[in-house]
N, C-alpha and C positions, 0 to 999 in steps of 0.2 A: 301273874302270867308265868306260865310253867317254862324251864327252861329251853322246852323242846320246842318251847314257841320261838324264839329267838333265832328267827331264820334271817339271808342274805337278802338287802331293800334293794329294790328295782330302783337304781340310779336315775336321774331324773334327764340326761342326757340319754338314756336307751330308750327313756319313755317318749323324748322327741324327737329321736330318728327314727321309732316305730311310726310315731304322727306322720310324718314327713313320706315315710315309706309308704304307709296306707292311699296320703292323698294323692301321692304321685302315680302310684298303682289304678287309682282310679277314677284319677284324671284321663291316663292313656288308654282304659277301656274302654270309654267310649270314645275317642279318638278314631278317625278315617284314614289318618297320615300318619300315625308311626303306631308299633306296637312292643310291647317290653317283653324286651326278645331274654337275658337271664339276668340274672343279681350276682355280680363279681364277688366271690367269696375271698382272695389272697388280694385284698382294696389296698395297694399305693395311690392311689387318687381318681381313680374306677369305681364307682358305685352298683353301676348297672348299666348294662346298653342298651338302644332302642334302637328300632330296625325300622325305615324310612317303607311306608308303604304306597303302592302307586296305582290307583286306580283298581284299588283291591290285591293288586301282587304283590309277593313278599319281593324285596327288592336285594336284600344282603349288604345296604347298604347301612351302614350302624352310625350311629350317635350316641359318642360317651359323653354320661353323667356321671356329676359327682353331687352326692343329694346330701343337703341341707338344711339343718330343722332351727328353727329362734325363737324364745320366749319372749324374747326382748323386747321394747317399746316402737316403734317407728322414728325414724331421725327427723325435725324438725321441719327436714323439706317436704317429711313423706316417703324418702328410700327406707332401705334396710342394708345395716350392712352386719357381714360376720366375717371374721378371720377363717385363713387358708395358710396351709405353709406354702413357699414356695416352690417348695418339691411337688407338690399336686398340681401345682401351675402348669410347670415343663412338663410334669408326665402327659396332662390331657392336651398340650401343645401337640403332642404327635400326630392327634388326629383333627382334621379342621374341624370347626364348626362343633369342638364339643361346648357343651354345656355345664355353668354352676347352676343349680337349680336350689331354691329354698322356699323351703316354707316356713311360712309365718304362723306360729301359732294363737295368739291374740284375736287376728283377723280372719283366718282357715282360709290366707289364700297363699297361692304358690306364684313366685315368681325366679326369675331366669335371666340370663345374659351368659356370652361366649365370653371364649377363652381368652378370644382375640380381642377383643374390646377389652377386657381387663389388662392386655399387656397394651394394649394402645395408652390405656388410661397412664399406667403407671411410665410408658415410655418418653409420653410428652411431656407429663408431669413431674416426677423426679428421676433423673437418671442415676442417681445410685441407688436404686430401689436393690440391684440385684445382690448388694450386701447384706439386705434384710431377708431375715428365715421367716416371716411372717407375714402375710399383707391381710388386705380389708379388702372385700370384694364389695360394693355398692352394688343394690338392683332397685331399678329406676321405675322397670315395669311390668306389670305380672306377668305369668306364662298363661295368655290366652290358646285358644283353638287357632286363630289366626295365625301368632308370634311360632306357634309350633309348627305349623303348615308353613312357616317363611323356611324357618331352622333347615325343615324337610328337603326343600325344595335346594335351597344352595347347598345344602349334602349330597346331593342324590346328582346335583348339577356336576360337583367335584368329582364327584365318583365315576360319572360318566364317562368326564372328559379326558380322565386317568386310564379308565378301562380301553378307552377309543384308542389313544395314543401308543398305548402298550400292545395290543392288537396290532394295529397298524407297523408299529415296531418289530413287533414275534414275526407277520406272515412277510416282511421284505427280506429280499435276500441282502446279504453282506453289501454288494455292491452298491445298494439302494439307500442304504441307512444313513449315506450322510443329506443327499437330497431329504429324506424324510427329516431328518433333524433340520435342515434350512428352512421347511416350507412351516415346519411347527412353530403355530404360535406362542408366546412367555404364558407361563400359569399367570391370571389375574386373579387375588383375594379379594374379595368382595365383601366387606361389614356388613353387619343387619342395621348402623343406623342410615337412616332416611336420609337425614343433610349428607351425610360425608359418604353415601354412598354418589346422592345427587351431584356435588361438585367432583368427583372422581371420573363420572362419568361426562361430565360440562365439559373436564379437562383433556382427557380421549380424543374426545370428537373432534375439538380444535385443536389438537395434534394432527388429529387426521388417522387418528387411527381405525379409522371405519371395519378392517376385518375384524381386531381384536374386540371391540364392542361390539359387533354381529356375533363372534362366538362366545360372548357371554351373555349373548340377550337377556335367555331366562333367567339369569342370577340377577341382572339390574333388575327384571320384572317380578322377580320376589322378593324385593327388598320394596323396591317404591310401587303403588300401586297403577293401575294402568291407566289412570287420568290426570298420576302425578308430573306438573309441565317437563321437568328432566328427561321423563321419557320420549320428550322429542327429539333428543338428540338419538337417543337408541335406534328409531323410528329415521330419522333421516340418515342416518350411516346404512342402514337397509335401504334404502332409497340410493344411496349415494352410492351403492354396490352394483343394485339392478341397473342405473344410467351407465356405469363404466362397462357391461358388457357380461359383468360376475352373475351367476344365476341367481336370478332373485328367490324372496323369499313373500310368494305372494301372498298370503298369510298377516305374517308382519306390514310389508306393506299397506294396504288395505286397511288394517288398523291407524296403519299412521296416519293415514288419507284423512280417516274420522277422526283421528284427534285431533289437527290442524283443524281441518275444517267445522269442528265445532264450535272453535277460539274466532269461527270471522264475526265481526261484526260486535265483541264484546268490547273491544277497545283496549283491552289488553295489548295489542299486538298490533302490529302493521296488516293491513288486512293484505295491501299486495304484496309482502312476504308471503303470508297464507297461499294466498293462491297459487302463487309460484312453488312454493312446496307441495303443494295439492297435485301441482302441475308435473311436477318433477315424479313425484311417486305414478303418475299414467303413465306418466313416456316412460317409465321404468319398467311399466307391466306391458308395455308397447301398445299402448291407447292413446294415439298419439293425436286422433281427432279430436279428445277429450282434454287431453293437454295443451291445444291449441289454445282451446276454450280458457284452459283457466290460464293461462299465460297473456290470454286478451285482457283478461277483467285485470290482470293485476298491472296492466301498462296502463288500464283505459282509470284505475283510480289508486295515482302513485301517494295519495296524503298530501298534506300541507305542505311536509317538509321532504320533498322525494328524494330517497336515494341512485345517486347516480347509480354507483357499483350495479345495485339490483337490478336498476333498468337496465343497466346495460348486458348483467347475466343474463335475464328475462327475456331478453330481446337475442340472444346468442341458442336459447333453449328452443322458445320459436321455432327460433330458422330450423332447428334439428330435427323437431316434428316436422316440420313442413314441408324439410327434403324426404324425410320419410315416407312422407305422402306424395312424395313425387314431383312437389313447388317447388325445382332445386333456383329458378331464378328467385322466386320470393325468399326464398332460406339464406340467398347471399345478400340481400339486400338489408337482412335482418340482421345478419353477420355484423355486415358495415354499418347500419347504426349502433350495433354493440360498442365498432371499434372507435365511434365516435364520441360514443360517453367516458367508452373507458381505455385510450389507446393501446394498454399494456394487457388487456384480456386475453390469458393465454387463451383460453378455451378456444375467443373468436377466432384469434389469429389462426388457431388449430384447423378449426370448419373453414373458414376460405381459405386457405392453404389447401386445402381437401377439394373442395368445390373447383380452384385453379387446375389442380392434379387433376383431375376426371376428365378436365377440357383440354389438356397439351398445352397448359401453359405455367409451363416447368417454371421459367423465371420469377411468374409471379408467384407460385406455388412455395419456391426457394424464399422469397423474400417473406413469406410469410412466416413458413416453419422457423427461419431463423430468430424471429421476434418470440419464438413459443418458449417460455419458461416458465415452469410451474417451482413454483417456490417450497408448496407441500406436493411432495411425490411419492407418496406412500403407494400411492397403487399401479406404479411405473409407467405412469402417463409419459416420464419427458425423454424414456427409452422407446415408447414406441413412436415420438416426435423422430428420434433418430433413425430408426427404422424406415419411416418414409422419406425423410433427408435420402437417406441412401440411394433410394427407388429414381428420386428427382434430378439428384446428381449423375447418376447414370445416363440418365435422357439427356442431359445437359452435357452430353460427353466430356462432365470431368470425373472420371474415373480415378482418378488418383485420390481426389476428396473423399468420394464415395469408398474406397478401400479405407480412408482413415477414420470415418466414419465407422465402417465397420470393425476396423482394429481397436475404437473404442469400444461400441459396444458388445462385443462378445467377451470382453470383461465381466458383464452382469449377466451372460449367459446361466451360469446357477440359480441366479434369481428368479428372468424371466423363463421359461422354457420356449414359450415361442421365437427366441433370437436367430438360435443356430439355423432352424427349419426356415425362419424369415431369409437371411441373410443366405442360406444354402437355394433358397430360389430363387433372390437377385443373378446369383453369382451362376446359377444353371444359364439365364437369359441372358448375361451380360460381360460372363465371365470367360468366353473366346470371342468377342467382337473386335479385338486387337492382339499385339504380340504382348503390347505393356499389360494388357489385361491377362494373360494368359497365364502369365508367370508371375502374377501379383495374384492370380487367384490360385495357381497352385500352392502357393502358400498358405492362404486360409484353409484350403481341404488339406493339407497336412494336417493343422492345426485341429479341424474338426474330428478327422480319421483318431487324433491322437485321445481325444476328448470320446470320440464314440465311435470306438474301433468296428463297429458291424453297421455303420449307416451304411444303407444299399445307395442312395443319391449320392454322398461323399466320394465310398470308392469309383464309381462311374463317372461323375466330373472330374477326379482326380486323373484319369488315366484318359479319358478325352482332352483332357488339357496337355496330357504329355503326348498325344496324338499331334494336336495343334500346336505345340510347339516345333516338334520333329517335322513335322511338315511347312514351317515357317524358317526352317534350318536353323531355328533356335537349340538348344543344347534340351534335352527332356528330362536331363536328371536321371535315367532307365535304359538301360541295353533293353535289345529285345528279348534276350531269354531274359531280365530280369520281371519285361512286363507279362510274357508268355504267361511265369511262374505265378505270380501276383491274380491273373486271370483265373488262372485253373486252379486256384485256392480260393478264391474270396468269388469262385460262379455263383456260388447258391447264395451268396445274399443279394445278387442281383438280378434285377427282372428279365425274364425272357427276352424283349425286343431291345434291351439297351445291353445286353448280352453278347447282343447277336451283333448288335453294332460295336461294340469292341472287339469282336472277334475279326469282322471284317476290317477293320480299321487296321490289326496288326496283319491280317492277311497283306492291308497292302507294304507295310513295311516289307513284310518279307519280299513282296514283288518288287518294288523299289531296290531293295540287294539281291536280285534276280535268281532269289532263293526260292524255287518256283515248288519245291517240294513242301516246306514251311508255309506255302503260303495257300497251297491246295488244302493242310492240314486247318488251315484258320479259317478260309471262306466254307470248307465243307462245314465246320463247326458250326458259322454262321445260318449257312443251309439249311443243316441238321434241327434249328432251334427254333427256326418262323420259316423256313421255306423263301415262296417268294423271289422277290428282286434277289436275294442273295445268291440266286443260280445261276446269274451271270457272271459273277466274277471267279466262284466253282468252274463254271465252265470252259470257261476261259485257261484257270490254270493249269486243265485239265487236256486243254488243247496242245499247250504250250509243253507237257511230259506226254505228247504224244498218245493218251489214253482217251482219242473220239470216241471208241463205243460207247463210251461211261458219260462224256461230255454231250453229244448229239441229241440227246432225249432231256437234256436237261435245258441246253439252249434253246431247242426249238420250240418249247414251253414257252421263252423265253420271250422268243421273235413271234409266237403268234398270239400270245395271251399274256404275258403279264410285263414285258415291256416291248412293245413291237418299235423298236426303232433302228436308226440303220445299221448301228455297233451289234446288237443282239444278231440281227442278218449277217453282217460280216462275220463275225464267229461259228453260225450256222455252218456259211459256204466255206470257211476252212475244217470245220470239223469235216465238213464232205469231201471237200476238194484230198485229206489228208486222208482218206477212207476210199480213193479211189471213185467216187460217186459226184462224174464229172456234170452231166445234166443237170444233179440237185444243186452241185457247189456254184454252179454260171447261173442256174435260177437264183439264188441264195441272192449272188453278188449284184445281180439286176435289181432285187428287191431293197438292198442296201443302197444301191444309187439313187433308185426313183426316190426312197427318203433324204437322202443325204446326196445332190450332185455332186455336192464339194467334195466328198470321201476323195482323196485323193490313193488312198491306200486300195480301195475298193477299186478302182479304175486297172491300175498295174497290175493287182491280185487277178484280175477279171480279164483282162489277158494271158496272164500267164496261164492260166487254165486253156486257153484255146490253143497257145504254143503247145502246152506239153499234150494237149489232144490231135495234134496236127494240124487243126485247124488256121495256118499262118494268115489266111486273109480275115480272119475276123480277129485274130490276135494284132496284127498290123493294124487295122481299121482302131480298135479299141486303144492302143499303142499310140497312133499319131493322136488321137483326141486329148489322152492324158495327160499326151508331149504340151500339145497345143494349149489345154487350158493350166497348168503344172510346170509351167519352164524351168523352173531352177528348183525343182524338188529334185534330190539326189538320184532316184532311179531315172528320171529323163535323164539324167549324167550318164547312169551306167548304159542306157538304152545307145544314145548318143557314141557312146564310144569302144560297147561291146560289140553288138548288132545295128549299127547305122542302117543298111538296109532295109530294115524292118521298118521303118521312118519314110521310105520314099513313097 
């Protein structure tokens, strides 16, 4: 051999990572689910990525490999294993769900396992692995089309729920971002094996953690297949979302429906379990005729050895449908068999507590909610127990309960959002029914205003309460130019007609401190924003700074359309009487009596109008009547001791 023969031997490790490279190349060709997107050329423990594809689209969601190649024999059970440093470990840790992938040369097949199962392996198994610069990756099972489309599916899941949150995150403003951080749910990692994803999930559910296994449906449904029995749990926490009021997912549902229901009658299972779950996913999709049904069969065949608890939920579910349908006596009836198998059934207690509510019978409604406790409260069932406590206490006028009630839970107002809005509508109906109520609810609308400085409801009870205080001679907390100020700042977040009623409201303070200038300025406001009734108290103070031309077209609106009673009349005939327009003002005053004989005011006004027209025999005449029926009202005093004569 010539020396110029004597060339560089292709190392027998290049010739089996070309192997390994080829077959993984063309494994992913004909692939539907991922495509081999480039070959990392600067390889710390990157070989290549794949790029998760979705029903034909490129998706950008990638999966690092690190590729694999072995001569070597198969280990006695059947695996394969080869060494890794551990520095290739952490690097492809950054990204979930990457992949060691190997092939086997001997065999010409390829197999694969994540990152995470290799640190799980070495985590339970020896804990000072992390002093070794070298480990052994075991691969148990090849990289089918299957195993690749699982990989796919919980990457693409990852990436989604990354992409959503971060979105979510970018378009909130500042103020928003810690709500968003409370309502977000913890990242769940999810393994490709079967068992330990299955009791991960077992475990969940009986926590109760129903949302967070709802927003990982897909990832349990790509690991375990969709008639594997685990996936009932998945399937009933969708169920168990659509019954609490959460939007279902009818979809999921529906499948769950068919899984349960394909378990009746194998013996596997309680069959009146089945049903009862059958039952629960209808009344979830609000098929609640359908639900009846399977909630009958599951009472009418409880097994051998019946469970109370069940019967006694089953019979609590019933009633739900039933009130639905409109059977609310059958629904309570169903209730109290509930609470007779299982005294402590929050739920039941819940529904007749409810049932009591509806009918005015606060007490019993009381004694029920108070038995309600949910032991798992994940989805704040035992805050909206408290929420109707509130409502019940109210009726039951103790009010003081009811505010401690509420000083608890506005505590978890971050949690739930409907608290504040709940508890701001108790307190709209209930919250000036007293003085103690007044000023025990002005404190919650601090409390609220402070929390949600632009609620339009807040500021408007807050300042009707300081109405009703001041009007009760209680102290309000507010001068009037403080509440003046406060109005004519925070107008625009409140609605036209409750506007309009604070405005009148401090009109009358002003007329009350016979600030009659201040207080034209408040009812005109009133006026100005609905019209209406408001133009009588306009008119009024417009009478009183002497300005009838302005006043007269406003009241007479008043008295002949939109409140014709005898006060509207009376202001008429002074507006006239003060305008020199003696005819209209003695008409005016006739039409206020014939509504009102008692006016006592009208009577003496309704004279004087005939004195100062000279008319003394019908001012006499009108005179002695008001004497006669008004003894001891102060102008018979001055009548009596000014002009006696007039009296005879």
């Amino acid at each position: 051999m010539s020396h110029f023969d004597d060339l560089p031997k292709r190392s027998t490790s290049h010739v089996t990572e070309d192997k390994a490279e080829a077959a993984f190349t063309n494994f992913l060709s004909v692939s539907e689910d991922c495509l081999l997107q480039k070959a990392v050329r600067k390889d710390y423990g990157t070989d290549c990525e794949i790029e998760v594809v979705d029903q034909g689209r490129a998706t950008n969601v990638r999966i690092h490999v690190q590729l694999k190649g072995t001569e070597k024999e198969t280990n006695a059970d059947g695996s394969i294993s080869v060494a890794i440093g551990r520095a290739n470990l952490n690097y492809l840790l950054m990204h979930p769900y990457s992949l060691f992938v190997c092939y086997h040369v001997p065999t010409g097949t390829l197999w694969a396992r994540t990152t995470e199962s290799v640190l799980r392996q070495y985590e339970h198994a020896n804990p000072d692995w992390a002093a070794q610069q070298t480990l052994t990756v075991n691969f148990t099972e090849e990289l089918t089309s299957e195993r690749l489309r699982k990989f796919a599916e919980l990457a693409k899941s990852v990436a989604l729920s990354s992409r959503d949150k971060r979105i979510e995150q970018t378009a909130s403003t500042a103020d928003e971002i810690p709500d968003v951080i409370r309502r977000a749910l913890p990242d769940l990692h999810i393994g490709d094996d079967a068992q330990e994803t299955a009791d991960v999930l077992a475990q969940l559910y009986e926590s109760g953690a129903d949302e967070l296994v709802s927003a990982n449906f897909g990832r349990f449904a790509a690991v375990l297949n969709a008639d594997h029995d685990a996936m009932g749990y998945a399937y009933m926490a969708e169920i168990n979302l659509g019954m609490a009021g959460r939007e279902p997912n009818p979809d999921r549902i529906t499948a769950g429906m068919a899984h349960f229901a394909s378990r009746i009658g194998l013996g596997r299972y309680h069959d009146a379990s089945l049903h009862y779950t059958v039952g629960n996913g209808l009344a979830a999709l609000g098929r609640d005729e359908e639900a009846a049904t399977e909630y009958r069969k599951a009472l009418e065949n409880p097994g051998a050895s019946p469970d109370a608890q069940l019967l006694a939920q089953t019979h609590k579910n019933l009633g739900s449908s039933l009130e639905k349908l409109g059977k609310e006596e059958q629904a309570a009836e169903h209730y109290r068999e509930a609470l007779r198998l299982s005294p402590n059934l929050a739920e039941a207690h819940h529904a007749l507590a409810s049932y009591h509510h509806r009918h005015g019978n606060y007490q019993e409604a009381l004694d029920h909610f108070d038995k309600v406790v949910f032991l798992n409260d994940s989805l704040g069932k035992q805050a909206s127990v408290a929420g109707w406590r509130i409502n019940v206490l109210f009726q039951l006028g103790d009010a003081k309960g009811a505010f401690r009630e509420i000083n608890r839970l506005i505590v978890e107002a971050n949690t739930h959002k409907w608290i504040w809005p709940w508890c701001a509508r108790q307190l709209a109906i209930f919250g000036r029914a007293s003085d103690d109520n007044a000023r025990l609810a002005l404190t919650f609308w601090d409390r609220l205003l402070a929390a949600h400085p632009h609620h339009p409801i807040g500021k408007r009870e807050q300042l009707l309460a300081k109405f009703y205080l001041r009007a009760a001679g209680e102290d309000p907390g507010s001068t009037y130019s403080e509440i003046k100020v406060e109005l004519e700042t925070g107008i625009q977040r409140i609605e036209t007609e409750a506007c309009a009623l604070l405005w009148d409201r401090l009109g009358h303070w002003a007329q009350d401190d016979e600030n009659w200038n201040e207080a034209e300025f408040c009812f005109r406001k009133a006026y100005d924003l609905v019209g209406g009734h408001y133009g009588y108290c306009l008119g009024t103070a417009l009478n009183f700074l002497g300005r009838c031309e302005e006043s007269l077209p406003i009241l007479q609106e008043q008295a002949e359309t939109l409140q014709p009673d005898a006060m509207s009349w009376f202001q008429v005939a002074v507006a006239n009487e003060k305008l020199g327009r003696t005819e209209e003002s003695i008409e005016a005053y006739r039409e206020a009596l014939l509504l009102d004989p008692e006016y006592s005011l009208a009577w003496f006004n309704l004279g004087g109008v005939h004195w100062n027209n000279g008319d003394m025999k019908s001012a006499s005449e009108i005179w002695k009547a008001a004497v006669e029926q008004f003894p001891e009202h102060q102008l018979s005093d001055r009548l009596r001791s000014e002009i006696p004569f007039v009296l005879l």
